[in-house]
C-alpha positions in Angstrom: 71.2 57.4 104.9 71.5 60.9 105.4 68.8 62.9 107.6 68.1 66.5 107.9 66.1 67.3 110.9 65.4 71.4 110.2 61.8 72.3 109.6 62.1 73.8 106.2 60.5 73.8 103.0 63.4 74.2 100.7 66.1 71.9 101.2 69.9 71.3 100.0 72.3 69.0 100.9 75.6 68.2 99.5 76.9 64.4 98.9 80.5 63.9 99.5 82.9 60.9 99.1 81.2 59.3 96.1 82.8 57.5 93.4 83.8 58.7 89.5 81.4 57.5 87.0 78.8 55.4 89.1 75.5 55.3 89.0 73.3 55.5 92.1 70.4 55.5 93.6 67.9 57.5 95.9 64.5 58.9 97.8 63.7 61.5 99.6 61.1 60.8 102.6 59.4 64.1 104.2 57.8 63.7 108.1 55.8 65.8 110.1 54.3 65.9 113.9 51.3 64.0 112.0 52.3 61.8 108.9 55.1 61.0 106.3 55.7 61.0 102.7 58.2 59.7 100.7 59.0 59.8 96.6 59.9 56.8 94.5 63.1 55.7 93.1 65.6 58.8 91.9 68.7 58.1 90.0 71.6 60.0 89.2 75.6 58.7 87.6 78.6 60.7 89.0 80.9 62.2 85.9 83.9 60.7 85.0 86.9 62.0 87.1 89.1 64.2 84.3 90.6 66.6 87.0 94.2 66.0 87.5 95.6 66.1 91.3 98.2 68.5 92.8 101.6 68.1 92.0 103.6 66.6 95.1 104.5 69.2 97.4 108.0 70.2 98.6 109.7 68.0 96.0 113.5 68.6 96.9 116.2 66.7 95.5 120.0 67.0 97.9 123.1 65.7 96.4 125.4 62.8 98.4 128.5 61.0 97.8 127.7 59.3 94.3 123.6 59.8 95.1 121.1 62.0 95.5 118.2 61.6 97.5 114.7 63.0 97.1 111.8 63.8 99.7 108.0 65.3 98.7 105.1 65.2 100.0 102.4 63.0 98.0 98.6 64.9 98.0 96.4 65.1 100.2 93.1 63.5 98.3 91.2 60.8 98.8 92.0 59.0 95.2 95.7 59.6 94.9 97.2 56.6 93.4 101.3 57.0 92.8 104.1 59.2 92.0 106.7 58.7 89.1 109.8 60.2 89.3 112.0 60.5 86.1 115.3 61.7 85.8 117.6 63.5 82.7 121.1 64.4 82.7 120.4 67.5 79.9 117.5 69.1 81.0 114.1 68.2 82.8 111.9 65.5 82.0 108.7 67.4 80.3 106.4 64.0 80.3 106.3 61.1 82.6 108.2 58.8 79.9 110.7 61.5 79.2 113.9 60.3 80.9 115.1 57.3 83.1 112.6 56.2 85.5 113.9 56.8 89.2 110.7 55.8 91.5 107.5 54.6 90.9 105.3 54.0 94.1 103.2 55.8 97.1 106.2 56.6 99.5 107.5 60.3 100.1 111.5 59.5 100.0 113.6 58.3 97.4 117.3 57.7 96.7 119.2 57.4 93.4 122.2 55.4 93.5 125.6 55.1 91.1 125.5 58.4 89.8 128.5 60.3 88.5 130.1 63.0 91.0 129.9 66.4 89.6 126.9 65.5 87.0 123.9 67.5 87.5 120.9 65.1 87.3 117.3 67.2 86.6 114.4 65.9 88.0 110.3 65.5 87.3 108.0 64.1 90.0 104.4 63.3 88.6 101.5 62.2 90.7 98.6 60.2 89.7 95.4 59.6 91.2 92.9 56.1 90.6 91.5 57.2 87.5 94.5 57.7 86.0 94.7 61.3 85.9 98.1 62.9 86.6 99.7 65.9 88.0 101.8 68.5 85.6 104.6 67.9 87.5 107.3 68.7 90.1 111.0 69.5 89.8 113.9 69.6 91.6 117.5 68.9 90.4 120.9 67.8 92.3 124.6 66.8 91.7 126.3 64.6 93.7 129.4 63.9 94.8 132.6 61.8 95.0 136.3 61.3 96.1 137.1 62.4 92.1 134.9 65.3 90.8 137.2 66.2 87.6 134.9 65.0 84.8 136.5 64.1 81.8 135.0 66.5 79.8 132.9 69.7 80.1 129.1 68.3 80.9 126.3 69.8 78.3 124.7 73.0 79.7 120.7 72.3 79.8 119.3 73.1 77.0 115.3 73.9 76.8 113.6 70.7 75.8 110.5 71.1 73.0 107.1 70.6 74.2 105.4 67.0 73.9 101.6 66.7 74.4 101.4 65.1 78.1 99.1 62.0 78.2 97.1 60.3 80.7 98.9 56.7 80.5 102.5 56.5 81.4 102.8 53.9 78.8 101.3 55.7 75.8 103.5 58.8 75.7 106.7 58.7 73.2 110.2 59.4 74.3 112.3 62.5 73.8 115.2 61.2 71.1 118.4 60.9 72.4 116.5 59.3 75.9 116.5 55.5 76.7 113.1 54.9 77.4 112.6 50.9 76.6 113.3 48.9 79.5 116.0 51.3 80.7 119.2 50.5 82.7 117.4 52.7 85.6 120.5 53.2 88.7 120.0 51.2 92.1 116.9 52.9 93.9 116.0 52.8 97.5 113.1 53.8 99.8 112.5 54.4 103.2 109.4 55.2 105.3 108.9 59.0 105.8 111.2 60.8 108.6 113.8 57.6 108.6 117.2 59.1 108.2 118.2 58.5 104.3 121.8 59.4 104.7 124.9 57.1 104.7 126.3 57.4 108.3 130.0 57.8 107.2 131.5 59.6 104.2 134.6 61.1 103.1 134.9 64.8 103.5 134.8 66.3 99.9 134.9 69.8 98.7 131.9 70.2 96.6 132.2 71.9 93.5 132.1 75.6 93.4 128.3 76.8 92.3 128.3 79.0 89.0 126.1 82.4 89.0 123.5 81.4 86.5 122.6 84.1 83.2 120.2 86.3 83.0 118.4 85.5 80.2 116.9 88.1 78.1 112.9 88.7 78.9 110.3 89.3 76.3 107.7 92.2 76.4 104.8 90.1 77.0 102.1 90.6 78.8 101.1 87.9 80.8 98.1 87.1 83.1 97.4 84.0 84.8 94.4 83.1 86.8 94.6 81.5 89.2 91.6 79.1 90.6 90.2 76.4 93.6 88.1 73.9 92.5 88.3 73.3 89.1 88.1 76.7 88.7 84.8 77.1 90.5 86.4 80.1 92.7 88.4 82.8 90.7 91.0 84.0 93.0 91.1 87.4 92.3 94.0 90.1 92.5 94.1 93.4 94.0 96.1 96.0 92.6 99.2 95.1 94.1 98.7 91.9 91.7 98.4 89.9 94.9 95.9 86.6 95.6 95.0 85.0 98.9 94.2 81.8 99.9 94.3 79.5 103.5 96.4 76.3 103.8 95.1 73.4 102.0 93.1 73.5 98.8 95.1 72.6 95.9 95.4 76.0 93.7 95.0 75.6 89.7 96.8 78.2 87.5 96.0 78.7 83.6 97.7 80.9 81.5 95.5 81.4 78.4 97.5 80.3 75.2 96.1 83.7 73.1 99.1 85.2 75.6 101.8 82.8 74.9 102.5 83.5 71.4 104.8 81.0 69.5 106.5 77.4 70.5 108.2 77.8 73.9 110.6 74.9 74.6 110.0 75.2 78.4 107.5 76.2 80.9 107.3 76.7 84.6 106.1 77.9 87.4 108.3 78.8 90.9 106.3 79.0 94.1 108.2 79.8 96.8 111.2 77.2 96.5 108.8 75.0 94.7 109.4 74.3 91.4 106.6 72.9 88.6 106.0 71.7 85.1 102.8 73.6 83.3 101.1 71.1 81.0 100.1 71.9 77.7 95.8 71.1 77.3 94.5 70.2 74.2 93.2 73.7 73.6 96.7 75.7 73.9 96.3 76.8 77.5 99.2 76.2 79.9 98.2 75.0 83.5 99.9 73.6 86.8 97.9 72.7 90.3 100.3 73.2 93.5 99.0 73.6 97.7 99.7 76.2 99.8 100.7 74.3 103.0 102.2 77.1 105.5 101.0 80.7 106.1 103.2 83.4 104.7 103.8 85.5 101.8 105.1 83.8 98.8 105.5 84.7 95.1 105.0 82.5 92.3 106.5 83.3 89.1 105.7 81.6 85.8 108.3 81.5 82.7 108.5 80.2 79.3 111.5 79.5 77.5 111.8 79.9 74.0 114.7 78.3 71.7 116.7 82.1 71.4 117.5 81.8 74.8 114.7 84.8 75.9 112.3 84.3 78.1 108.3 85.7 79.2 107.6 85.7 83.1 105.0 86.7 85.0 104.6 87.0 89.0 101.8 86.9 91.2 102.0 87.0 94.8 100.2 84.4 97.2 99.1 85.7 100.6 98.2 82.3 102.5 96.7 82.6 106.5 93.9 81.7 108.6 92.0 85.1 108.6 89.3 84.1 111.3 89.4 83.2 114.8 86.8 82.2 117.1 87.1 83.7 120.9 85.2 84.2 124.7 86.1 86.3 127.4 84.7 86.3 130.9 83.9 89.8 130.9 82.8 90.6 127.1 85.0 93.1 124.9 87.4 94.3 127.7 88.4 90.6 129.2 91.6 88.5 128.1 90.4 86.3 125.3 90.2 82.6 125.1 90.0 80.7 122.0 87.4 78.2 121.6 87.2 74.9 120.3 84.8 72.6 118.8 82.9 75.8 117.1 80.4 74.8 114.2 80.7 77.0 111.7 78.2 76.9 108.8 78.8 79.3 105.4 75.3 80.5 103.7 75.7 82.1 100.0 73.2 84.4 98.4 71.8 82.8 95.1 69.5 84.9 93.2 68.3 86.5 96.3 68.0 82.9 98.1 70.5 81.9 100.9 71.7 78.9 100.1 74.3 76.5 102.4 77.9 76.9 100.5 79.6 74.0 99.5 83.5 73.3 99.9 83.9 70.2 98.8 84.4 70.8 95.6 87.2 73.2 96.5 88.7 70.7 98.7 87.5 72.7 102.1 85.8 71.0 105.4 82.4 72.6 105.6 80.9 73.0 108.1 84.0 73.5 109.9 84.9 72.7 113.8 87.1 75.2 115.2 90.7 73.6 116.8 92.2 74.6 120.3 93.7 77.6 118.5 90.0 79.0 117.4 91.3 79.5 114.2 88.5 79.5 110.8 88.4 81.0 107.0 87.5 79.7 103.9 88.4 80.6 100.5 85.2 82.0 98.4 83.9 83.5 95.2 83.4 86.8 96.2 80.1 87.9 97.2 77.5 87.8 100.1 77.7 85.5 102.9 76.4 84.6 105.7 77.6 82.7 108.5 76.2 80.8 111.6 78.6 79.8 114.8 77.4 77.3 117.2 78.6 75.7 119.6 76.1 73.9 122.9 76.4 75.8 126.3 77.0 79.3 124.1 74.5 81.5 122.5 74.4 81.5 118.3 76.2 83.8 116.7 75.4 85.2 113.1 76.9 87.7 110.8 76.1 88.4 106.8 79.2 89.8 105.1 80.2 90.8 101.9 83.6 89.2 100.7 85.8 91.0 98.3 89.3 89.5 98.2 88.2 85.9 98.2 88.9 85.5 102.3 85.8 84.8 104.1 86.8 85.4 108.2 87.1 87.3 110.9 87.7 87.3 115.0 84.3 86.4 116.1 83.2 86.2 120.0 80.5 84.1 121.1 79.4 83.9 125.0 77.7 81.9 127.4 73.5 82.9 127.9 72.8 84.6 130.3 70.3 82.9 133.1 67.3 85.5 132.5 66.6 87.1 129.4 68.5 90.4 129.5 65.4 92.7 128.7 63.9 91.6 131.7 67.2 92.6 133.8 66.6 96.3 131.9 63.3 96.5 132.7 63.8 95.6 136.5 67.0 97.6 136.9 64.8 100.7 135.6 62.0 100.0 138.1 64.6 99.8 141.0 66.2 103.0 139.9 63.1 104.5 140.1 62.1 103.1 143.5 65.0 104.1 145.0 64.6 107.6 143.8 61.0 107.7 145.0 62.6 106.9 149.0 64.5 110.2 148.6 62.3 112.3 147.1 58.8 112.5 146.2 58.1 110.6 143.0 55.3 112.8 142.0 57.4 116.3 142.5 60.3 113.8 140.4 58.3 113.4 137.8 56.6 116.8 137.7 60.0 118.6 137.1 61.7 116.0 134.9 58.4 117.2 132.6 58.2 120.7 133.6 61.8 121.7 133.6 62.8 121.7 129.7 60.3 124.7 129.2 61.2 126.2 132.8 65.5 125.9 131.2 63.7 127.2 127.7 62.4 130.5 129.0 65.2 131.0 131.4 67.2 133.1 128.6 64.2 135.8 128.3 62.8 135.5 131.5 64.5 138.2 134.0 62.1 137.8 136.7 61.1 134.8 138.8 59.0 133.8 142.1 61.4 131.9 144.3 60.5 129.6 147.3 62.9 130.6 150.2 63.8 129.4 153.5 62.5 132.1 155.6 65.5 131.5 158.4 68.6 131.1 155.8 67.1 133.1 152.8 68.0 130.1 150.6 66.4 129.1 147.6 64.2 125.5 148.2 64.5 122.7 145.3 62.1 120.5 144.6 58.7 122.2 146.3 55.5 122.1 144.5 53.9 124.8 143.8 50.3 124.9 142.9 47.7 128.2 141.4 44.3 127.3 143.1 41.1 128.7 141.5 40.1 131.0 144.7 36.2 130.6 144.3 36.2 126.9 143.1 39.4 125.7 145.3 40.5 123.8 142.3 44.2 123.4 141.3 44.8 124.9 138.1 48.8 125.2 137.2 51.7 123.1 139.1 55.0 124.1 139.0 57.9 122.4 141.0 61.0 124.5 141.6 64.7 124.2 140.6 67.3 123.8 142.6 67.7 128.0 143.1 64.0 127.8 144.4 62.6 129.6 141.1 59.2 128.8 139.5 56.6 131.3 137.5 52.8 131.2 136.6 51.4 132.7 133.3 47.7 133.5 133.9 44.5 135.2 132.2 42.7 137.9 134.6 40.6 136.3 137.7 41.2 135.4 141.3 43.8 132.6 142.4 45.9 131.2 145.5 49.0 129.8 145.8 49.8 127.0 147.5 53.4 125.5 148.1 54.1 122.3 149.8 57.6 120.1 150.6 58.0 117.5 153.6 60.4 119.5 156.2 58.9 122.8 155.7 55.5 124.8 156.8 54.1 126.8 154.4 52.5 129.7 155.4 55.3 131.4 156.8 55.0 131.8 161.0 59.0 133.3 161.2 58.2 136.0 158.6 54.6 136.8 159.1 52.4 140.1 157.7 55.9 141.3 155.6 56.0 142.7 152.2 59.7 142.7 152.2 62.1 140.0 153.0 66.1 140.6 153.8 66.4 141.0 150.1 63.2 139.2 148.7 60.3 142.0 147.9 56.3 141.2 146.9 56.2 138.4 149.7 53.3 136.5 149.9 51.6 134.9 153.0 48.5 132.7 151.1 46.5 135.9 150.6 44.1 135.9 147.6 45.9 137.6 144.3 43.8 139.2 142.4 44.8 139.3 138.4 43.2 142.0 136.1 45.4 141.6 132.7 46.9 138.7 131.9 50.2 138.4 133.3 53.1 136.5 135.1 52.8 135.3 138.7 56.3 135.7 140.8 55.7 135.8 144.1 58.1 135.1 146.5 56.9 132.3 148.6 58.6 131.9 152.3 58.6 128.5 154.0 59.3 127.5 157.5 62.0 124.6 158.4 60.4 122.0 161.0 63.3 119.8 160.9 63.2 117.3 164.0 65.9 116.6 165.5 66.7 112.9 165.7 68.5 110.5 167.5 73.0 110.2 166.5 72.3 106.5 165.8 68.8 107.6 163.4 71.0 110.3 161.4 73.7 107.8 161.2 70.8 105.2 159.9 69.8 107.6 157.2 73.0 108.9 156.1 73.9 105.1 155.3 70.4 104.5 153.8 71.9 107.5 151.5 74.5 106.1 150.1 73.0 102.7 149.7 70.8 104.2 147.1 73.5 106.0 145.5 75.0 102.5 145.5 72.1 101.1 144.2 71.3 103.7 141.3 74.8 103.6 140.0 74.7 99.8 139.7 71.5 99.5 137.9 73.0 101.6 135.4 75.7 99.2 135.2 73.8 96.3 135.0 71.7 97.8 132.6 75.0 98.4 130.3 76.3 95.1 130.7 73.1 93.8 129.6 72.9 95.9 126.5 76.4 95.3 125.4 75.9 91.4 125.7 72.5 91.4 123.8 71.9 95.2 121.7 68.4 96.2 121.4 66.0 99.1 121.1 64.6 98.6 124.2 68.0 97.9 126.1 69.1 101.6 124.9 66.2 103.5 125.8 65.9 102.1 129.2 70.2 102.7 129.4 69.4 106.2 128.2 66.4 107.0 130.6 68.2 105.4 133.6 71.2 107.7 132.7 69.3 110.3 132.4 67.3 110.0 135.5 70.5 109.4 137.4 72.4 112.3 136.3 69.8 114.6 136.6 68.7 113.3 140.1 72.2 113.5 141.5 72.3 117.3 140.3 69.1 117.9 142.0 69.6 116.1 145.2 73.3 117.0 145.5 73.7 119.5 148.9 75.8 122.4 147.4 79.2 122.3 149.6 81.6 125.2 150.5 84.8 126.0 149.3 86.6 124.9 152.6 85.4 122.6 155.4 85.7 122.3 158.9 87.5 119.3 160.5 86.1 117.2 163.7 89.1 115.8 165.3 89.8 114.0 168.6 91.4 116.3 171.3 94.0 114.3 172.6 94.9 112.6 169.4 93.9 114.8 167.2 93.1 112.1 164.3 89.7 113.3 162.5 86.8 111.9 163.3 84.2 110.2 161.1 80.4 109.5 161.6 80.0 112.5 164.0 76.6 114.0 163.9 76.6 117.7 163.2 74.3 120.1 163.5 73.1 123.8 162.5 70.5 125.9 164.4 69.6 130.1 164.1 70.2 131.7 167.3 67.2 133.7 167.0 64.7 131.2 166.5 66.4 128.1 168.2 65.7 125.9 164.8 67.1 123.0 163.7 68.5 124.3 159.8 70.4 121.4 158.7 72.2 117.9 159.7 75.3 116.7 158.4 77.9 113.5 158.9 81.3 114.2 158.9 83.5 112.1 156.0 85.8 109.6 156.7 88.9 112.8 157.2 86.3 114.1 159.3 85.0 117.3 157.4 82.1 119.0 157.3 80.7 122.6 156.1 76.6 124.4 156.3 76.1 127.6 153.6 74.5 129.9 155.8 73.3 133.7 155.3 74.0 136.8 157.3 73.1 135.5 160.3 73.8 134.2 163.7 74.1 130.3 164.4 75.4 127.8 167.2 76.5 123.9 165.6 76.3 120.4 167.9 78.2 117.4 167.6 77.4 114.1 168.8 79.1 111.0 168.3 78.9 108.1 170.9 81.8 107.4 173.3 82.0 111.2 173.3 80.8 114.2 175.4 78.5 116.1 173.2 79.9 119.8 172.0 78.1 122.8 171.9 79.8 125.8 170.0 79.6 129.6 170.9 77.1 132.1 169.1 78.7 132.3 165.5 77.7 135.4 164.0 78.0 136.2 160.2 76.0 139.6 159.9 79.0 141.3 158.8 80.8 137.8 157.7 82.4 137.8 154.0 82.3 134.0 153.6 78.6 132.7 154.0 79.6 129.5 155.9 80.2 127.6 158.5 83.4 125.6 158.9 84.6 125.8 162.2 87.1 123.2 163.5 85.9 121.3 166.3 87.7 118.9 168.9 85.7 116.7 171.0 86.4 114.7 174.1 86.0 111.2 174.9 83.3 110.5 177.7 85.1 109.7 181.3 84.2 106.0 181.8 83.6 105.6 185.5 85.2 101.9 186.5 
C-alpha cells in the first residue's frame, strides 16, 4: 500500500522495485475531512526486461608466478545475476563463448592457475542480470610469470578478431574457429571472498620480462560522435564545446555510436574509460554500444576505437566530468558564519511538463529520489536539461525552494537552510520601526520630526536659487536654532496658515499673497519673543529683526525675517545631567540596533515590506543623527585631575554669557576627558562639577577680538578635602 497524504487534485507517484513482465493489480481510494471514495479494480503488466546491465567495474587482471589473478567490481542493481569471464591467448574474447571459460559465478576475485610464464592471456568479463540480459563486456589482460620465461618460440602478436553477433544465452552463441569451446580443458581456478589477500605468500624473485612500446597504428579520418545516455537513454548527456559530458557517481552511463558513422567491417571495437577497458556490442540494427559507472569524482576521458583488418584505426574521445555539484549547509549567523553541513536533508526534484510541475523520477536512471542528504551535505542529480524546481526539507528548519534552469545535465548547488525564527520576522520590522520612532520622539519633538522630514526636500530644492533666508537665532550666541517651528498666523482670524521648521543653520522662508500675518516661533528651551534683544531692528550682524509685530504684505512676496529667541536653560543637578547624557546614548544605542535587527530580519526572510521599513529606519536614523548632532570644534579642552593629572570623565561642564548671567549650553566630558562650546564674539565664564571634587569656576573669557569662536580651555580640578 502506498499513501499520499498532500491535498491535491492532480496526483503522480512513481512505483519502484517491481518485477519484469508481471501483471498487477490496483485502486486508487480518495478521502476528505467528510467522506471517501475509492475506484474499482485497475490493472497494468510490467515490460519484459531487455536492458542489459553495466559491465563490471574496475576489471583488472595482475600477472603472478605461473597465474594471474583478476578483481572487479560486479553492478550495483537489484537483478544482477553472474559474471563470466573468458580468456584467449591471441586476442580478446568478443562473445561470452569466445575463448576458454575462466569463472562463472557472483564473487568479485578470481585466479587462473597453470599458465605459461611469458604468455600474454587477454581477458573478457561479461555480466548478467535474472533475465538473462548481459553486459558488452569488460577487459583486462596479463602475463604471468615463472623461474623460465624463454618461450620456445616467438608468441603470435594479437591480431583483431572479426565481429560475431553477441547473444543473450551463453549457450547459444558459436565459437571463434581455432577456439576450444566444447567442454574445454579450462586451467585450475580459485576464488576468494572480496578483500582476502589472493597472493601466494612466498615466490621466487623473477625478472619480469621487459614491456615492448606498442605501435601506433594509423587513424582514419572519420568523424565520430557518440552519445552518451542514463537511463536507457531517457537523459541525453550533452556536451559543451570542449566536447566534455558530466555526470555524478553512480548511474550506469550507456554509450551508442550510430552505425551510419562506422562505415565498413571493423574487426574490433572498444571503448577506454579511465583505466577501464570495454567491449561495444554490435545491436541488431548496426549501432555499436557499451554501459560502464562512474564510481569516483574526477576528470576522466573515454576514448572509443575500431579496428579494422589494415591495421588502421577510427577513435573518438569524450571527456567525463563526474562530482557532487550540490551541497546542503547552516550557519549560526546566516551568510557571514562558518558553515556546517547538514544531514538528513529531503530533497525533492519537480520538472516542468507542458507548463505543469511534475515530481521527477530517478529511478529509471538509477538515482535515489527524493534524496537524504549524508553528514557531508552533499546532493545532485543527473537531468535532461530543462526547468526545475526543487524543495529541501528537513523538521526543526524552514523549507527552502529554488526553480532553476539546467543546461549541462547537473542539477545542484550549495543551498543554505536555517532554523525559524520564534516570531514572524515582519513583526520584528514593524516593532523595530515603531521603537526607532519612539525613541526619536524622547529627543525631539515628533511633530517638528516629522514636519521637516516632509518639509525639507523642497526647503534643499530651492536652496540653489534662493539667496535670502529668515533665520531663527539665539539672541545671546548669534547661532542659528535647528529644529524650531515656525508658524505664519492670519493676524485678524488668529489662524495658522504656513509651518515651516528650520534646518540645522536656523533658516526657513514664507511665500505669501498680500494681507496681514504674524509669526510665531516656538522650541522647548527658548522664549520667543525676544526679552535680551528687545525694540532692535538690527542684530550684531542679523538686520530686519522681528519682535511679533504685525507684517503687513502688499505684493506677494517672500517672508525672511530674522526671528531672535531667548535660551531659558535650567540648570540642573551633576547627577540629572549625568542621567540625561546616559539616557543619550541609550537611544543612540537603541536606534542603531533596531536598524540591525531590522537587517538581520530581512536578510533571513527578503520581503517588500522588510526593505521599506530597513530603508525608512535608515533613513530616519541618518538624517536624525545629522540633525541632532552638536557641531564640535576643531580642538578641545581637557578636564584633568590636578595632582595626577589623568583626564577626567563624566565631569559636568558648563557655558554662561557674562553679560546676562545665562546658562548657554551643558556638556559631559568623554572618557579622555574633552570637551569644547562654539561661542560668538563674546564674553563667557564655564563651571565644572563632578562629585568627590571642589566645583571650578573659570575667569571672564572674552572672545570680542578672539579669532577662534570657541571655548576650549584646559581645566584642572581638585579633589574635595574629606574631613576624618
Amino acid at each position: 500500500m502506498v499513501v499520499r497524504g498532500t491535498l491535491d487534485t492532480v496526483h503522480q507517484l512513481d512505483l519502484s522495485g517491481l518485477t519484469p513482465n508481471t501483471t498487477y493489480h490496483f485502486r486508487v481510494t480518495s478521502e476528505t475531512g467528510l467522506s471517501s471514495a475509492a475506484t474499482g479494480d485497475f490493472v497494468f503488466q510490467t515490460l519484459v526486461d531487455t536492458n542489459p546491465p553495466a559491465n563490471p567495474q574496475n576489471f583488472v587482471a595482475v600477472g603472478d608466478f605461473l597465474q594471474n589473478t583478476l578483481q572487479w567490481v560486479n553492478p550495483n542493481v537489484g537483478d544482477f545475476s553472474h559474471v563470466r569471464i573468458l580468456a584467449r591467448t591471441d586476442r580478446y574474447p568478443n562473445n561470452p563463448n569466445d575463448g576458454v571459460l575462466v569463472y562463472q559465478g557472483n564473487n568479485q576475485n578470481a585466479t587462473h592457475n597453470g599458465l605459461v610464464a611469458g604468455q600474454v592471456y587477454y581477458y573478457a568479463n561479461f555480466a548478467y542480470d535474472l533475465s538473462g540480459n548481459r553486459s558488452s563486456g569488460a577487459l583486462a589482460q596479463a602475463t604471468p610469470f615463472g623461474l623460465t620465461e624463454t618461450p620456445t618460440s616467438t608468441p603470435p602478436l594479437p591480431t583483431n578478431p572479426p565481429v560475431t553477433d553477441p547473444g543473450t544465452n551463453p549457450g547459444g552463441e558459436n565459437p571463434t574457429t581455432g577456439v576450444v569451446t566444447s567442454t574445454p580443458e579450462v586451467p585450475t581456478v580459485t576464488t576468494t571472498e572480496p578483500g582476502t589477500d589472493i597472493t601466494d605468500p612466498e615466490k621466487p624473485e623473477i625478472t619480469k620480462p621487459p614491456v615492448q612500446p606498442p605501435i601506433q597504428p594509423p587513424v582514419r579520418d572519420i568523424v565520430i560522435t557518440p552519445v552518451y545516455t542514463l537511463g536507457n537513454g531517457s537523459v541525453v548527456l550533452v556536451p559543451n564545446t570542449k566536447n566534455e559530458i558530466n555526470t555524478v557517481p553512480g548511474p550506469a552511463i550507456t554509450v551508442v555510436v550510430r552505425s551510419e558513422e562506422v562505415p565498413g567491417n571493423p574487426e574490433t571495437a572498444t571503448i577506454l574509460v579511465g583505466n577501464d577497458r570495454y567491449l561495444l556490442t554490435k545491436l541488431p540494427n548496426g549501432d555499436w554500444t557499451a554501459s560502464f559507472v562512474p564510481d569516483r569524482s574526477g576528470q576522466m576521458p573515454a576514448q572509443i576505437t575500431f579496428g579494422y583488418d589494415d591495421g588502421s584505426i577510427a577513435q573518438a574521445t569524450t571527456t567525463i566530468i563526474t562530482g557532487v555539484p550540490g551541497q546542503v549547509i547552516e550557519r549560526d549567523i546566516p551568510f557571514i558564519g562558518p558553515a556546517r553541513m547538514v544531514e538528513g536533508v529531503r530533497i525533492t526534484v519537480y520538472q516542468k511538463v507542458d507548463g505543469e510541475w511534475m515530481q521527477w523520477s530517478g529511478a529509471i536512471t538509477g538515482q535515489e529520489h527524493p534524496l537524504k542528504t549524508k553528514a557531508d551535505g552533499l546532493w545532485g542529480f543527473v537531468v535532461q536539461n530543462g526547468e526545475y524546481r526543487v524543495l529541501f526539507e528537513k523538521e526543526g528548519y524552514d523549507t527552502e525552494e529554488k526553480i532553476v534552469t539546467v543546461t549541462n545535465n547537473l542539477l545542484g548547488y550549495q543551498v543554505e537552510i536555517s532554523k525559524p525564527l520564534p516570531v514572524d520576522v515582519n513583526i520584528i520590522g514593524i516593532i523595530t520601526t515603531a521603537v526607532a520612532i519612539a525613541n526619536i520622539a524622547t529627543v525631539a519633538s515628533l511633530l517638528n520630526y516629522l514636519w521637516y522630514l516632509l518639509t525639507q526636500p523642497f526647503l534643499i530644492f530651492g536652496a540653489r536659487k534662493r539667496k535670502k533666508w529668515g533665520v531663527v537665532y539665539n539672541s545671546i550666541t548669534k547661532q542659528g536654532i535647528d529644529l524650531v517651528a515656525v508658524r505664519l498666523v492670519h493676524a485678524k482670524t488668529g489662524l495658522t496658515l504656513q509651518t515651516r521648521v528650520t534646518d540645522e543653520k536656523g533658516r526657513y522662508f514664507f511665500h505669501v499673497k498680500p494681507g496681514q500675518y504674524k509669526v510665531v516661533a516656538v522650541k522647548a528651551g527658548y522664549v520667543f519673543p525676544s526679552v535680551i534683544v528687545k525694540d532692535v531692528k538690527e542684530d550684531d550682524e542679523y538686520l530686519d529683526v522681528y519682535h511679533s509685530e504685525e507684517v503687513a504684505v502688499e505684493a506677494e512676496a517672500d517672508l525672511t525675517m530674522n526671528i531672535p529667541m531667548d535660551p531659558n536653560n535650567k540648570e540642573e543637578t551633576p547627577a540629572k545631567v549625568l542621567f540625561k547624557s546616559f539616557l543619550r546614548k541609550m537611544q543612540g544605542f537603541v536606534g542603531a540596533l533596531s536598524l540591525i535587527i531590522t537587517g538581520i530580519a530581512l536578510i533571513l526572510e527578503p520581503g517588500w515590506i522588510l526593505l521599506g521599513l530597513f530603508l525608512f529606519q535608515l533613513a530616519t536614523y541618518l538624517l536624525f543623527k545629522k540633525l541632532i548632532a552638536s557641531r564640535k570644534p576643531k580642538n578641545w579642552g581637557i578636564v584633568s585631575d590636578v595632582d595626577n593629572k589623568h583626564p577626567l570623565e563624566r565631569v559636568v561642564m558648563r557655558i554662561y554669557d557674562k553679560k546676562y548671567n545665562k546658562l548657554l549650553e551643558t556638556q559631559v566630558t568623554d572618557g579622555r576627558g574633552r570637551y569644547g562650546f562654539l561661542a560668538t564674539k563674546n564674553t563667557y565664564f564655564i563651571t565644572a562639577d563632578k562629585p568627590g571634587y571642589d566645583r571650578f569656576t573659570s575667569d571672564d573669557i572674552d572672545l570680542t577680538k578672539a579669532k577662534e569662536l570657541a571655548v576650549e580651555k584646559p581645566v584642572k580640578l581638585k579633589k574635595k578635602n574629606i574631613q576624618q
